[in-house]
C-alpha positions, -999 to 999 in steps of 0.1 A, spaced: 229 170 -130 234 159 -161 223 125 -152 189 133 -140 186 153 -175 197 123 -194 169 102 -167 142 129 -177 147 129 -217 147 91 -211 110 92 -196 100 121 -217 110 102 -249 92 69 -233 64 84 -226 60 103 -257 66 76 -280 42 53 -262 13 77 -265 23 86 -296 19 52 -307 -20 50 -296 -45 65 -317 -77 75 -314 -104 75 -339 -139 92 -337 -164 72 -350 -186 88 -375 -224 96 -354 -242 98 -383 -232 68 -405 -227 44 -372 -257 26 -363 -272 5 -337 -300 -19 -341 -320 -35 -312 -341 -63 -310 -361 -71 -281 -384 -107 -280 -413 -115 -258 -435 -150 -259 -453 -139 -288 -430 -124 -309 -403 -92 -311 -399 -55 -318 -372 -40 -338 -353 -9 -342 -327 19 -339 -311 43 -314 -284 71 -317 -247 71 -312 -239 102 -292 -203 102 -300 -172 76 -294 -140 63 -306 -118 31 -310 -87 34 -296 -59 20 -315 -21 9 -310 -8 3 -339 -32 -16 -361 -45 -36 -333 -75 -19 -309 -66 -14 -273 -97 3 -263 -130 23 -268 -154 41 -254 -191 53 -268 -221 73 -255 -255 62 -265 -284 87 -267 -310 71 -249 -337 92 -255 -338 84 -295 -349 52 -287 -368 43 -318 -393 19 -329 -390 9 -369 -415 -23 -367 -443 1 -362 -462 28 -372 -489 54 -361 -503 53 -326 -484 17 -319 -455 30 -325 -456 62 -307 -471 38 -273 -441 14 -278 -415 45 -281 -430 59 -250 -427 29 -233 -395 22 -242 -386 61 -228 -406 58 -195 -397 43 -159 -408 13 -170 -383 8 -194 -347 31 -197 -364 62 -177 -347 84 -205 -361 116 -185 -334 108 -158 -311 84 -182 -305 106 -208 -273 82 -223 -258 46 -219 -223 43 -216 -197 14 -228 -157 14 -221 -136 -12 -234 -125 -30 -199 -101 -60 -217 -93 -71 -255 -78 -101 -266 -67 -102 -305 -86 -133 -318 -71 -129 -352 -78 -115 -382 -96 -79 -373 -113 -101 -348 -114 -90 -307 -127 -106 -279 -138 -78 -256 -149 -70 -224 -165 -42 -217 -182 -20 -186 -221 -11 -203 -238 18 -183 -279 16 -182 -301 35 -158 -268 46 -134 -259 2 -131 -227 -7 -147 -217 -44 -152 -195 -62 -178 -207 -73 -213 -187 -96 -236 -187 -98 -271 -163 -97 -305 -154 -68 -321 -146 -75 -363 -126 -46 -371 -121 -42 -413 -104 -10 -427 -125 20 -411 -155 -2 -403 -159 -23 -372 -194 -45 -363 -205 -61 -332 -235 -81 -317 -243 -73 -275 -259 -96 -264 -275 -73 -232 -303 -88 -199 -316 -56 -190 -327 -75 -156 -287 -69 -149 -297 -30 -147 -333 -35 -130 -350 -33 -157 -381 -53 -148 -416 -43 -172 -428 -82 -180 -392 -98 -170 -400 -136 -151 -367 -126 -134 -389 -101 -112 -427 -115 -119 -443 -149 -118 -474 -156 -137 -466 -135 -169 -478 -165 -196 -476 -146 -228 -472 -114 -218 -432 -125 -208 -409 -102 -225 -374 -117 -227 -348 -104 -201 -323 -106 -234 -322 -81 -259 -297 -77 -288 -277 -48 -301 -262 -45 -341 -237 -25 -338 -217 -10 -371 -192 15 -362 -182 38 -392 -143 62 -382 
């Protein structure tokens, strides 16, 4: 008996001090951002979406994980104003696009890290869009409470398919690139 109470307090303390080691910090919504730019053949569009909510995990000083939630429906234009704007924002919202009726977020969970050095990550992570998940890669430069990234994203991955010569021929100038790029600045 008092060998499996020595075995248990063995595993208890184990246990405990390994997830006691991890923490996991909130990122702040409101001072974390996320910048998008989209291309086509005759030039690019620009702008922001929301942070829902999400943390860094971390073990020590180093990251071992994370997990975000992107509002999909804030989806917002900043290259344009007035009636342009407000068409490009819809379009952006509808079927077409992220169908943010039926989409309401985007999801991304840490799936693999490798410490590149100095605050630097090489990650690999599972992105949600539209109900598709597939991996993304991309470094993560961690400094104090900030952390920044660039996703490079092809929304073909996650059928999105509105002027992408993955799905049409013929487009010319009306191609919009099948790459898009995410900013990402993580304030916790």
């Amino acid at each position: 008996m008092k060998n499996l109470k020595t075995i248990a307090l063995a595993l208890f303390v184990a246990f405990g001090v390994s997830s006691a080691t991890a923490q996991n910090k909130k990122i702040n919504v409101e001072k974390s951002t996320i910048n998008w730019v989209g291309k086509k053949v005759t030039g690019e569009h620009s702008g922001t979406i929301n942070f829902q909510e999400g943390m860094l995990i971390f073990k020590g000083k180093n990251v071992a994980g994370g997990n975000f939630t992107v509002d999909m429906t804030s989806i917002n234009t900043t290259d344009l104003t007035g009636e342009w704007k407000a068409k490009l924002d819809g379009h952006l919202k509808a079927d077409d696009f992220f169908g943010t009726d039926k989409f309401k977020t985007a999801t991304l969970k840490f799936t693999k890290i490798a410490d590149k050095g100095n605050g630097v990550y090489g990650v690999t992570a599972d992105l949600t869009i539209k109900g598709i998940t597939k991996p993304v890669n991309f470094d993560l430069n961690v400094k104090g409470n900030n952390a920044t990234a660039t996703v490079v994203v092809d929304r073909a991955k996650y059928d999105i398919k509105y002027g992408s010569k993955s799905f049409f021929e013929g487009l010319g100038d009306k191609t919009i690139y099948d790459e898009f790029e995410l900013k990402v600045s993580l304030q916790f």
